[in-house]
C-alpha positions as CSV (number, residue, x, y, z in Angstrom):
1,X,200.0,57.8,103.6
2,X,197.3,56.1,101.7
3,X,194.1,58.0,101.4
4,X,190.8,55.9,101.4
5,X,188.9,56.0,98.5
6,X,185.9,57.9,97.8
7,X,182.8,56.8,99.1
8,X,180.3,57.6,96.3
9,X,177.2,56.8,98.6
10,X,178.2,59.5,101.1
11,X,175.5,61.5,99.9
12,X,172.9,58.9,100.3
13,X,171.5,57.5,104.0
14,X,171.7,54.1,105.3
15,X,168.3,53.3,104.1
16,X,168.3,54.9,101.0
17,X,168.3,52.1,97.6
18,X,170.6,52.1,95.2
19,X,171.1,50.3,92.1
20,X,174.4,48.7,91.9
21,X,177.1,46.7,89.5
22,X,178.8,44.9,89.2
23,X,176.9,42.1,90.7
24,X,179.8,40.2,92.1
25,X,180.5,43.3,94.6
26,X,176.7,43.9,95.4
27,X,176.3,41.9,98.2
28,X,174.1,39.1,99.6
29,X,170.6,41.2,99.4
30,X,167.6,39.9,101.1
31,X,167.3,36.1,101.8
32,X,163.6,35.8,100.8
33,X,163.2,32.1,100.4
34,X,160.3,32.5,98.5
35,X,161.8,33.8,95.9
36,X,164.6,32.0,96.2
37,X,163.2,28.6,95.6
38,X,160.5,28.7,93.6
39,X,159.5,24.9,93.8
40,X,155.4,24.3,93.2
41,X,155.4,23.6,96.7
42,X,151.4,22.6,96.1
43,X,152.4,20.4,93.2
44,X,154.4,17.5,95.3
45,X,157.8,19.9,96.2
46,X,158.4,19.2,100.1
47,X,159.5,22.1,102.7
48,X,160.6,20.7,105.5
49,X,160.6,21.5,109.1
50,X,163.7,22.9,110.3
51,X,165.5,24.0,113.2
52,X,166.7,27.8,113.9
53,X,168.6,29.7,111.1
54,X,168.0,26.3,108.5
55,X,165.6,25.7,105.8
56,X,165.1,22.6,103.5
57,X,162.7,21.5,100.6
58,X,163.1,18.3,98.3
59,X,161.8,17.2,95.3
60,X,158.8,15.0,94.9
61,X,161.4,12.3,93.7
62,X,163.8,13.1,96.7
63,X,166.8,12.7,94.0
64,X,166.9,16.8,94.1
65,X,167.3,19.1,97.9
66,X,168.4,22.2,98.6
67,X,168.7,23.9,102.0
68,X,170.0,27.1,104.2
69,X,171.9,26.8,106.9
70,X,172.8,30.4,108.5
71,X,176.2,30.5,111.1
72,X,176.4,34.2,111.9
73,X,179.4,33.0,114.1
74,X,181.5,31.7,111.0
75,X,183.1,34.9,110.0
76,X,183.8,34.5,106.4
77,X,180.7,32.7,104.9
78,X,178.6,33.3,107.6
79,X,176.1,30.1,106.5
80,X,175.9,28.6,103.1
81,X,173.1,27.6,100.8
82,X,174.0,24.0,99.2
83,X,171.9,21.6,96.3
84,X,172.4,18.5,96.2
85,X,171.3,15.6,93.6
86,X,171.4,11.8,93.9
87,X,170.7,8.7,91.7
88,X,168.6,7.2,94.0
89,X,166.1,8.6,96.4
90,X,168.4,9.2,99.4
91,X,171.2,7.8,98.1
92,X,175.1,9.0,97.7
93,X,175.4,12.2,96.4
94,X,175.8,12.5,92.6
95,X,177.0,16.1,93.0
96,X,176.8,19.3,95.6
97,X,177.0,23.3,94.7
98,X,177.6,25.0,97.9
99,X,177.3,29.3,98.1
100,X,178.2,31.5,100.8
101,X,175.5,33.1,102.3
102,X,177.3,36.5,101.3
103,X,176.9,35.6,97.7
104,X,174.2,38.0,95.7
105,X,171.2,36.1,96.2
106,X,170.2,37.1,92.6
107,X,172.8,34.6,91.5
108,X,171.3,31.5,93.9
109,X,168.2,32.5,92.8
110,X,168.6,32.1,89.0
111,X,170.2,28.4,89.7
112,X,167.1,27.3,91.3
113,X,165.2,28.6,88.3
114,X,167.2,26.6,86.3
115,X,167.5,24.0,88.6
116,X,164.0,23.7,88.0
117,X,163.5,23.9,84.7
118,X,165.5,21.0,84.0
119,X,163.9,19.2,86.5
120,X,160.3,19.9,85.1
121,X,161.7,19.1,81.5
122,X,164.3,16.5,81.3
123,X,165.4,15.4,84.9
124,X,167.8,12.6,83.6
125,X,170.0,15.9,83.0
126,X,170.8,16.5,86.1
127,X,172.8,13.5,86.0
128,X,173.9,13.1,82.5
129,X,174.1,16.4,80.9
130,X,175.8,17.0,77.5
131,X,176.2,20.7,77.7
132,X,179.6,21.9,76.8
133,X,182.0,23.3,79.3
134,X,182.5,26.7,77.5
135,X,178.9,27.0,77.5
136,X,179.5,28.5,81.2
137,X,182.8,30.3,80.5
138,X,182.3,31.9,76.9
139,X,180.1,34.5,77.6
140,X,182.7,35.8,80.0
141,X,184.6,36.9,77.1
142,X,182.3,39.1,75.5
143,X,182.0,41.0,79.6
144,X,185.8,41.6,79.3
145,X,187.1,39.1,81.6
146,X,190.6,37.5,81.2
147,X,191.8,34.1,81.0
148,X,194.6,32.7,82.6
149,X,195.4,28.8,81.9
150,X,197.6,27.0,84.6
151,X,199.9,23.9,84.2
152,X,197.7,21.8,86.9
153,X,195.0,21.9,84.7
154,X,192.4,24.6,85.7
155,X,191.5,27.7,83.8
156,X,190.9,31.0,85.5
157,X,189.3,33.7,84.3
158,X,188.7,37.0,86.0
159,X,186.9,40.2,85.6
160,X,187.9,43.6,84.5
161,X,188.0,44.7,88.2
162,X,190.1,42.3,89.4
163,X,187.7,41.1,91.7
164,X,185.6,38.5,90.6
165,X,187.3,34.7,89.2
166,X,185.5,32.0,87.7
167,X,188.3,28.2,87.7
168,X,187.4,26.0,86.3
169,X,189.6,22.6,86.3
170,X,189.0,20.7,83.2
171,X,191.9,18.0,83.3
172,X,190.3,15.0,82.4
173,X,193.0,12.8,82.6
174,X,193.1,13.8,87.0
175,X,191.5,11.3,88.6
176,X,188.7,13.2,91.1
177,X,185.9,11.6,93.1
178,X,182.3,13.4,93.1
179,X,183.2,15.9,96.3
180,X,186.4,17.5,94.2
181,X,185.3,21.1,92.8
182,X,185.2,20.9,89.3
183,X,184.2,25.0,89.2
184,X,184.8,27.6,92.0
185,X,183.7,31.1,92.0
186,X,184.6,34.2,94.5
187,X,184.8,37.9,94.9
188,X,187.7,39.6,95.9
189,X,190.8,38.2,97.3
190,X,190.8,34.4,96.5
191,X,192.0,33.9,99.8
192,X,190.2,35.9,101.8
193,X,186.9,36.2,100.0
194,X,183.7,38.1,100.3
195,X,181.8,35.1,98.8
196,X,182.7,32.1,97.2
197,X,180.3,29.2,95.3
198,X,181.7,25.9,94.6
199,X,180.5,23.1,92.3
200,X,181.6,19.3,92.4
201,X,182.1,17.0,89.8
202,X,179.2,15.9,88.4
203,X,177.8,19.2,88.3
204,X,175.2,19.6,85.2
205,X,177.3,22.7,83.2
206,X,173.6,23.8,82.2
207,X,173.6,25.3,85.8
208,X,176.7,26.5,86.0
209,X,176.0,28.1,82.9
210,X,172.8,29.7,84.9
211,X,175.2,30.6,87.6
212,X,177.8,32.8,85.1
213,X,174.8,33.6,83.2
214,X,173.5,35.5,86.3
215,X,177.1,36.9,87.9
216,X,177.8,38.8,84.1
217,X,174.7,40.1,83.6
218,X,174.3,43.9,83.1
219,X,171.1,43.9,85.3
220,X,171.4,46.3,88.3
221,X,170.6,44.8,91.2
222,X,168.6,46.8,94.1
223,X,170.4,47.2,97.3
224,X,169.7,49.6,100.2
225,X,173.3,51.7,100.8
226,X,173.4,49.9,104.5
227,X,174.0,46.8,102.9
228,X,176.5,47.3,99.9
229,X,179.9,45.7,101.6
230,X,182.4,49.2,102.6
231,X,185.3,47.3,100.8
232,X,183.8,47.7,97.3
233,X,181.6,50.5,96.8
234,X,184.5,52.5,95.5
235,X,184.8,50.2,92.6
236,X,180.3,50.1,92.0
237,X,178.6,51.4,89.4
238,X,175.3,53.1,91.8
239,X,172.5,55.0,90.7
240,X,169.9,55.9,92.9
241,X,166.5,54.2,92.9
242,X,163.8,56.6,92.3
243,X,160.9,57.7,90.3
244,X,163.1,60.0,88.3
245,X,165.6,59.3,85.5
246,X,168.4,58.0,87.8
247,X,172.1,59.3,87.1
248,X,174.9,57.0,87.2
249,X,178.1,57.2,89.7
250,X,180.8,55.4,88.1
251,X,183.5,54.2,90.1
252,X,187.3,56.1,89.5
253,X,188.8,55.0,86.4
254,X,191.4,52.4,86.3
255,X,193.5,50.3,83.7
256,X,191.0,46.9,83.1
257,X,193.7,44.0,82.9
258,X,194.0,43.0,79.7
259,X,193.1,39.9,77.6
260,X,195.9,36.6,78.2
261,X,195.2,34.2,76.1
């Protein structure tokens, strides 16, 4: 018979906060919107009136939105939060990132701030960026993570875990229209995921970048035990988060997979 991991927050209570990585197996977190989007709402950003479980801001251009939808009845994603970027004011979208609800908020968060910055500095990027592909995937190498390269023209590359993937689909020569995922990004089993994020063609790499940027980074993020998903905390990094020099639980070793290039 199997026998279940160790649990290394058995110790702590529900309540208690941790500190965890990897961020792709923290968790969602809190879904402060104010923190989320930090548009100068007092500076021509819009927040719109919604309805129950759905929020929504635009830029002062409406070219740029963004919004929260929460379905606590869809079991896998459980809601989404989606940006969205046309040409023309309220015209056909130029391209759509779309992230599960369950994805670490952290992550959303750093897109919008991003998001923003290229808005405030050079908007015409968000439609006709020259950032490099690799820009997003490089750093991924220098966290460990492999890299598998398929015959349909995507890239995959996962993390030392095995639980986090980053594909990318680079074949130019594929006709695709603007709703075709050019980049897709999950946590655990690909077809059963715990989150996933997707991002169309069109899709500046300067925020996907901001995106992989955020997923690698050797930031702990702050979680209360209660929330860190029962499938992964065998495999976290936790410390707890007090006052006091905090000492690290590392998940049970394990063989990393190694490098394919």
């Amino acid at each position: 018979m199997h026998t279940p991991p160790i649990d290394p927050f058995t110790n702590f209570g529900p309540d208690q906060n941790v500190k965890v990585l990897p961020r792709h197996l923290a968790g969602p977190g809190g879904r402060d919107i104010a923190s989320i989007w930090p548009f100068p709402f007092d500076d021509g950003w819009h927040l719109h009136p919604a309805g129950e479980g759905m929020a929504f801001s635009s830029s002062p251009c409406a070219r740029l939105w963004t919004r929260l939808v929460l379905e606590p009845d869809n079991t896998r994603g459980q809601g989404t939060w989606t940006i969205g970027a046309s040409r023309i004011p309220f015209g056909p979208k130029a391209w759509v990132m779309t992230f599960d609800v369950t994805t670490p908020v952290e992550l959303v968060r750093d897109v919008h701030t991003e998001l923003l910055d290229v808005y405030l500095e050079d908007r015409d990027r968000l439609f006709d960026d020259d950032t490099a592909p690799h820009t997003a995937y490089a750093p991924l190498f220098a966290r460990g993570w492999s890299h598998e390269l398929q015959t349909a023209g995507t890239q995959t590359f996962r993390s030392p875990d095995g639980l986090g993937a980053v594909r990318h689909r680079f074949d130019a020569g594929r006709s695709r229209g603007p709703g075709d995922a050019a980049w897709t990004t999950w946590a655990g089993d690909g077809a059963n995921a715990h989150w996933k994020a997707r991002f169309t063609c069109g899709t500046p790499a300067t925020l996907v970048a901001a995106f992989t940027a955020s997923l690698i980074s050797t930031e702990p993020l702050h979680r209360t035990v209660k929330d860190v998903p029962l499938d992964f905390r065998h495999r976290l990094y936790t410390a707890a988060a007090t006052a006091h020099q905090p000492t690290a639980v590392p998940p049970p070793a394990g063989p990393a997979p190694g490098r394919t290039r």
